[in-house]
N, C-alpha and C positions, 0 to 999 in steps of 0.2 A: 634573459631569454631561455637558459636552459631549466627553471624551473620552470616557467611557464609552459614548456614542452612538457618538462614531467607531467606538470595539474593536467595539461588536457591529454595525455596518453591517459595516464589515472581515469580521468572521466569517461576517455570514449571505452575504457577496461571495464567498468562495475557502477551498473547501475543498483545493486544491493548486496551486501555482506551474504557469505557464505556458512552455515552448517556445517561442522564435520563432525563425525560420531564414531566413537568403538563402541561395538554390540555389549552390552553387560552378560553377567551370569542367566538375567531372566527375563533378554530382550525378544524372547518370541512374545511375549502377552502383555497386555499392561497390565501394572500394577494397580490394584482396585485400589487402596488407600493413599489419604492424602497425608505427606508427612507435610506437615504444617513448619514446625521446625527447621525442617530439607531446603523448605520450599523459600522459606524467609531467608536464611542463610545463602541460597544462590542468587538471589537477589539482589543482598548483601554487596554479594561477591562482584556484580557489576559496579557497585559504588566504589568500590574501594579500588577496582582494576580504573576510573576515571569518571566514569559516567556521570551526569550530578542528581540524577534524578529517575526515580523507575516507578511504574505502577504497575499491579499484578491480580488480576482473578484467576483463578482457577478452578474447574468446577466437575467434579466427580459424580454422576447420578444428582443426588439431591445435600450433597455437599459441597459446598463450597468455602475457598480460603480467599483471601482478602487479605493484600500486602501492600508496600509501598517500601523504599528505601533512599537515603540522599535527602538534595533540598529542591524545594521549586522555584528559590530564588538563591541565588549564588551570594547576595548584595546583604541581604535579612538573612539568611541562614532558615526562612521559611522552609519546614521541613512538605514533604509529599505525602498525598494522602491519596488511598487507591479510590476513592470514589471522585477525583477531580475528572472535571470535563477536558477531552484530549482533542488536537484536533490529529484525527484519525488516517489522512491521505488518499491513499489509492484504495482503501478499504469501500470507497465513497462507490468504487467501480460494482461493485457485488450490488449494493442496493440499486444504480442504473440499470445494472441488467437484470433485475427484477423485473421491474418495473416495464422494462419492454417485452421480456415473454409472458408476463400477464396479459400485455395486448397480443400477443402472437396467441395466446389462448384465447380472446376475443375477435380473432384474426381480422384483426386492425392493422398488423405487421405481418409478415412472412418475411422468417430469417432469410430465407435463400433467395428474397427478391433483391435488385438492385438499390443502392440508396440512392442515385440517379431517379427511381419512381418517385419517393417523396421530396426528396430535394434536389430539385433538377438546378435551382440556381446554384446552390451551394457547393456541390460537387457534381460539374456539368461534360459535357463529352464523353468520350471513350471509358473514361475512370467513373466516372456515375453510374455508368451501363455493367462494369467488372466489376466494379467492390460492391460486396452483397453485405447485407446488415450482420450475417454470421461475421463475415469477416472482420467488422469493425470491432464486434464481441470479444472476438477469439485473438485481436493485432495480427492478423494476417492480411490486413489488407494492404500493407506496406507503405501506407500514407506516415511520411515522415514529424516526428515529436516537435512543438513548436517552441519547446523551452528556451533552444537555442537563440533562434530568430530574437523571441521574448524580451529576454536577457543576453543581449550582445557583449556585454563584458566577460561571460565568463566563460567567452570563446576565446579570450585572449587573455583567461587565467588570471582575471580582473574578477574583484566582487561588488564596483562600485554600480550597476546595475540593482543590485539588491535593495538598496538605500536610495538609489533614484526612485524606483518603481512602489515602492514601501503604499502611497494610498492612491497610485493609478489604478481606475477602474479599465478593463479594458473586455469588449461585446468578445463573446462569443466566436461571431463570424470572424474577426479580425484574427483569431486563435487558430480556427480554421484554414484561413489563408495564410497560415504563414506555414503552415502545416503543409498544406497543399505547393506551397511556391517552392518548398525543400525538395530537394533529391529525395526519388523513391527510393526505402529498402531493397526494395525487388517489387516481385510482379503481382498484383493482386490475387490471393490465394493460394501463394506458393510457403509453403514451411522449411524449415523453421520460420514463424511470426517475425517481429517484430514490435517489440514494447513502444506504445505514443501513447500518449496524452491528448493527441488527436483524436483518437477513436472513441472516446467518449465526450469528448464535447460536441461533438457533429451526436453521441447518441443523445444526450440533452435535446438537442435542438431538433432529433426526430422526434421525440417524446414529446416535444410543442408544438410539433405539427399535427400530427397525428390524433391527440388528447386536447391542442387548443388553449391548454393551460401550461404556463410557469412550469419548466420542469422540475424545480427543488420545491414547487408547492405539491404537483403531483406525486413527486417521491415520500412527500411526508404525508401526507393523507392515504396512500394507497399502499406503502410498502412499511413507513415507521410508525405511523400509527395501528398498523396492521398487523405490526412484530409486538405490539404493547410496550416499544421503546418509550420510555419518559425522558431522557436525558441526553436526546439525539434531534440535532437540528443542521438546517445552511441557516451560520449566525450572517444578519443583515447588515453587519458593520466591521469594520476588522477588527473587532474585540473579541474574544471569546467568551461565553456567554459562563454565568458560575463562576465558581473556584476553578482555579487552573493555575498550571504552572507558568514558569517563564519559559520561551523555546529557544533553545541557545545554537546560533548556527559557528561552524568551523570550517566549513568550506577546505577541509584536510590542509588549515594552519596559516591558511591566507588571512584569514577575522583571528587576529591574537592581539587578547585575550575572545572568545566566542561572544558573540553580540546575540542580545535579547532580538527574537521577531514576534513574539507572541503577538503584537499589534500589526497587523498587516491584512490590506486589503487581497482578499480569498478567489478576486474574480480572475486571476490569471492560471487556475487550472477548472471554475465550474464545477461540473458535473463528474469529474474526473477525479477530485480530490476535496473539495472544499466542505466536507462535514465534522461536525467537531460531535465525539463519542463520550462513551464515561466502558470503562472494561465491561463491567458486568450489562451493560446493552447491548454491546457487541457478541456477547454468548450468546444473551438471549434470540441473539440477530441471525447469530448461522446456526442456530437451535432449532427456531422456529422452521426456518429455511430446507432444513437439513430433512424436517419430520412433515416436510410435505404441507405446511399451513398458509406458507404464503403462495408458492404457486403449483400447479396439478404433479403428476408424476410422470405426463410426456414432458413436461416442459425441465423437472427435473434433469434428467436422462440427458435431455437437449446439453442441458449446461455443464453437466460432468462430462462431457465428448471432449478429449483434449486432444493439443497438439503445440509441440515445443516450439517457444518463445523464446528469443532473444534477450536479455538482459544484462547489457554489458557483458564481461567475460563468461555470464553463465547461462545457464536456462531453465524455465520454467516449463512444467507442466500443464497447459493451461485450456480451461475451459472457457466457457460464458462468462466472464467477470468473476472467476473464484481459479485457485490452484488449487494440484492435488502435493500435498506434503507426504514422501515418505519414509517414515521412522523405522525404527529398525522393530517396534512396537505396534507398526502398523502404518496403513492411512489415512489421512489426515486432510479434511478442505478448511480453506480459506484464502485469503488476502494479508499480503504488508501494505503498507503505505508509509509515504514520509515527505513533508513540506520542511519550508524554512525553521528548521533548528526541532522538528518533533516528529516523532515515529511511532509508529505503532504496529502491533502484529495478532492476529487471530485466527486460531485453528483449532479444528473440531473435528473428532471422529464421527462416520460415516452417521451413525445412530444418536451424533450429539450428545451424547454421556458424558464422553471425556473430553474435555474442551481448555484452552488460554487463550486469555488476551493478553498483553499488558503494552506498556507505552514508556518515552522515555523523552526526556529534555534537553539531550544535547547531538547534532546532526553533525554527521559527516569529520568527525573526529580523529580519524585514521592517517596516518602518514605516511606522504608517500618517499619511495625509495629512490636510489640515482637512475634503477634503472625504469622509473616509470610505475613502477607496480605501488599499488597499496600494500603496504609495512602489514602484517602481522598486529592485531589489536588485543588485549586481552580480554578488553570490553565486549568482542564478539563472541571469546570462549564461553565468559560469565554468562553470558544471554543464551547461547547454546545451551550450557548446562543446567540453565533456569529452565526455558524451552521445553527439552525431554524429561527433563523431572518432572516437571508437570503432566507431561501427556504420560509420559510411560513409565514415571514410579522410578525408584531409588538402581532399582536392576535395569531399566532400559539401555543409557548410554552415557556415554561421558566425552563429549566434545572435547578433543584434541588443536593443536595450529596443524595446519600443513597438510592434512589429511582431504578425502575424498569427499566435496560437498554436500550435503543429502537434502538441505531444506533452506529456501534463502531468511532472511533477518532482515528485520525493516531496515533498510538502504532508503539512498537516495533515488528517486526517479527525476531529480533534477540533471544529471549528467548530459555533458553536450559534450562533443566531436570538434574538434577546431579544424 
């Protein structure tokens, strides 16, 4: 009983690993060049601190590095290769809310109406009439995360839920209402946010009202097709589509040795998370984005409005479906995301120049303490200091433990509150 107290302090603590950074010699500007060498070697550095597996783009102007380190299968000693297809998580959020301020520039949607207008069954009464489509955007609407509900064992510091659910399909709405049958964070519209997985499957499911079509058909014909993404889809089976790795989950030491989920049915997060990437998509994804191709420059504007979100013990700066990262080299938008046993992270300076993605194969790996807290990982220092190498060059910063958060690192958004 008293670890199982520890696991779920631990989870209702951090839904994603933290950043910490000392400024370098020449962390006011980035550094224009890519040490290729720097860049492999902090890589590296997360393999050997445990990690098993990492993929990495990085991309300078019209340069770019391409890395990989570790293996993609623990069992073959199959090494990683940075063009494997990932599945990518909450990153999935940024292309939904595309996708819906394209209609808000066709003004098919209006952020600041009720989601009560278009889905009056779905989210009916009082709560339909308050929470506005911004708010579902931005997790302010305080509609509680369904994960828990979802996954009932690992309210009680159990993983045997994970292996139950393994090729349960489960609707949409059912995700919805478990969401909705939770205690509210607070009050519709009140900040700090609150981080759910709720707020983008109810935005799925405006996007099929509204459009009439499949939301992951519309997202790919209107937002990945439109990005000139090749290597980016909702795969239809719980395979992952291409080469790819194995996704090894730890559940902070409860799965010992870490179990393979790379096969697993995708419908229990939707719209919210279920897209599998390849790195260098994902540049091109908040590239395009970024340089105003995929939607106007009001709707822009729209999406960089932030306002701080909840995230387990930390918080985000958060827009439309994207955060703002900031380095000590600058700022920085995009998304983490992270499902059973895979992660992933992408961020991009304001003009898309300086840009990483990369991704990694083993979740939740951290240990937790007697007193409740997640242990100190080294895995997250290496990532850190891959991280800012990449965006800000050998003088940006050098990620310390213990120190003052600045930018989160794919985590888990599985975290539940017992």
């Amino acid at each position: 009983m008293r670890r199982t107290r520890r696991l779920a302090a631990a989870a209702a603590l951090l839904t994603t690993a933290t950043l910490t950074a000392t400024p370098g010699t020449a962390a006011a500007a980035q550094d224009p060049a890519l040490d290729r060498q720097a860049l492999q070697q902090s890589l590296d550095a997360a393999h050997k601190a445990g990690m098993y597996g990492m993929l990495s783009t990085v991309r300078d102007g019209n340069q770019t590095w391409q890395g990989a380190t570790g293996v993609a299968d623990v069992t073959t000693k199959r090494p990683m290769h940075p063009r494997m297809t990932h599945r990518v998580g909450s990153i999935s959020k940024t292309f939904a809310s595309v996708a819906v301020l394209q209609q808000v520039a066709r003004g098919t949607i209006e952020l600041d109406a009720p989601i009560g207008r278009y889905l009056p069954d779905l989210v009916p009464g009082e709560r339909g009439e308050q929470i506005t489509v911004r708010m579902l955007l931005n997790h302010t609407s305080h509609i509680a995360d369904y994960l828990g509900p979802a996954f009932p064992s690992l309210l009680e510091g159990k993983t045997s839920s994970l292996d139950e659910h393994r090729f349960r399909e489960i609707k949409p709405t059912e995700l919805v209402q478990l969401g909705l049958e939770a205690t509210p964070t607070g009050k519709p519209g009140a900040t700090p946010g609150s981080y759910s997985n709720t707020n983008y499957v109810i935005i799925g499911l405006l996007l099929e009202k509204v459009t009439g079509e499949n939301a992951e058909r519309h997202i790919t014909r209107n937002v990945i097709r439109k990005a000139g993404l090749r290597h980016t889809s909702y795969p239809r089976t719980p395979r992952i589509p291409g080469p790819h790795s194995k996704a090894y989950e730890s559940w902070y030491g409860l799965i010992d040795p870490p179990r393979d989920y790379s096969v697993y049915d995708m419908s229990y997060v939707r719209t919210a998370g279920d897209m599998v990437s390849t790195m260098d998509d994902l540049n091109r994804f908040y590239r395009e984005l970024l340089r105003g191709r995929l939607i106007g420059a009001e709707q822009m504007a729209e999406m960089q409005k932030t306002v701080p979100v909840r995230v387990g013990g930390g918080y985000l700066v958060y827009g439309l479906g994207l955060y703002a990262a900031d380095l000590p080299c600058g700022r920085f938008w995009g998304h983490d995301g992270a499902v059973f046993g895979m992660g992933a992270q992408s961020l991009s300076s304001p003009d898309g120049n300086r840009q990483v993605s990369f991704g990694m194969n083993l979740m939740k790996y951290q240990k937790i303490g007697d007193d409740g807290q997640l242990e100190p990982s080294e895995i997250d220092t290496a990532m850190a200091n891959h991280l800012v190498l990449a965006l800000c060059g050998k003088g940006g910063a050098t990620a310390k433990s213990g120190q003052k958060p600045i930018v989160p690192l794919p985590g888990s958004r599985m975290t539940v509150k017992r």
